[in-house]
N, C-alpha and C positions, 0 to 999 in steps of 0.2 A: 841710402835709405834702408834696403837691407839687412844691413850690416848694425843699422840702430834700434831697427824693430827686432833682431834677432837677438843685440845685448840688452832689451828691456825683458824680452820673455825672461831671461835666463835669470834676470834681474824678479821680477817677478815669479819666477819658481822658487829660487833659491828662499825669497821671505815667506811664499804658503806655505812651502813646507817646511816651516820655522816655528809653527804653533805652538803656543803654552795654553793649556787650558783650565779654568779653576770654577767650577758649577757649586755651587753649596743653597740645599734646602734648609733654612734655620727652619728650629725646635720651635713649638707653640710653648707657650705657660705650662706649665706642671707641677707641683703640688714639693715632689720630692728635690732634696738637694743632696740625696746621692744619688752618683752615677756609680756603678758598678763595670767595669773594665774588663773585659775578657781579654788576657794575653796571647799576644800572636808570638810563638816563637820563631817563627818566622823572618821575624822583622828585629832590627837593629835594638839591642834593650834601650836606647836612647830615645826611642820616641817614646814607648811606655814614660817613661820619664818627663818626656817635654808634655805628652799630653797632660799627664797628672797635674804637671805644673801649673800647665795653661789653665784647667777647668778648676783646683784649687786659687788661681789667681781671679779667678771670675764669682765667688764665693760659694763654690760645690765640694762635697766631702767626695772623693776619688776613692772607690774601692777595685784593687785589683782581683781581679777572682782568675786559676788556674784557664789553661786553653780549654778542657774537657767541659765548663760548667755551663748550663744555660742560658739561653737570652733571655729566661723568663725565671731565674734564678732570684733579680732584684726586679721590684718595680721598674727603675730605668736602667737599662743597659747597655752598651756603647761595644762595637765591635773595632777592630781595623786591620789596614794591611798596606805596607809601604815596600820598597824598594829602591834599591841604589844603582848606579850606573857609572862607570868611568868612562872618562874623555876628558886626558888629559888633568883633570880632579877627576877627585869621589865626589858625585851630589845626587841628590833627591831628586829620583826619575818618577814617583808616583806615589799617592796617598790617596786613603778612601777611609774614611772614617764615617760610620753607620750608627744612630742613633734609636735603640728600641725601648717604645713602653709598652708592657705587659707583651711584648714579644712580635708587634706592630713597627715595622721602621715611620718615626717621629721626624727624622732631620737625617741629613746625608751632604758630608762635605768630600771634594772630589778635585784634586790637583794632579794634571797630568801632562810631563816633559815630554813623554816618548816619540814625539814627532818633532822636539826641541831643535834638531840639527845643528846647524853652525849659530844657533841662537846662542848669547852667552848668558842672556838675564838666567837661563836655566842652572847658574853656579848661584843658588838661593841657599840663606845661612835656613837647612831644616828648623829647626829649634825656632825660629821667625816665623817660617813658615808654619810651624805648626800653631803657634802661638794665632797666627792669624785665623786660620782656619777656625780655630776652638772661638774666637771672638765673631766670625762670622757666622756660625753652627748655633752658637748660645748666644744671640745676641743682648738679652735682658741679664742674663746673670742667674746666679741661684734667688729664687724669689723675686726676679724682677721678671 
């Protein structure tokens, strides 16, 4: 009996601390259908890229604007910050993506592996993921 309750705990450790977590505040209505992008150099040029994609796929004109430039530069402005992690692949250990009007955070989307562990869902194609997130962040669209 021991011996069962002691490979359940282990059993149940091993999956809490397996968490993926993905929190996203959608954006209210708003007026503008530019978002204005402030670049992290930071971060992998490919998500620049995916986001742009995503929020042009959602019917928004994507303006990159340099790292140095304001959150209150454009009307809407969109901040972010990602990270990668190996284990065995390269994958997307973290995203936060921050949405400001007039310099006010609006929306805030929030994907985090780093408690992932022996989780394998955490080998997510980025580029998908981000695509999601931008559809859950802007849920109406530009003008909707």
């Amino acid at each position: 009996m021991i011996k069962k309750i002691t490979l359940l705990s282990a059993v149940v450790f091993l999956f809490t601390g397996c968490a993926i977590t993905q929190t996203v505040k959608p954006v209210e209505h708003f007026a503008s259908k530019e978002v204005c992008i402030l670049e992290n150099p930071d971060v992998r040029v490919g998500f620049m890229a995916s986001y742009k994609r995503a929020l042009e796929g959602k019917g928004y004109v994507a303006r990159q604007l340099p790292a140095a430039a304001s959150i209150i530069e454009c009307p809407l402005t969109s901040t972010y910050t990602a990270n990668w992690r190996w284990d065995l692949a390269l994958y997307m250990n973290y995203a936060n993506i921050k949405v400001y009007n007039k310099g006010k955070v609006i929306g805030e989307a929030m994907y985090d592996a780093n408690r992932a562990g022996m989780n394998t869902a955490k080998f997510i194609d980025a580029d998908k993921k981000i695509g999601e997130l931008v559809n859950q962040l802007f849920p109406g669209g530009a003008g909707g």
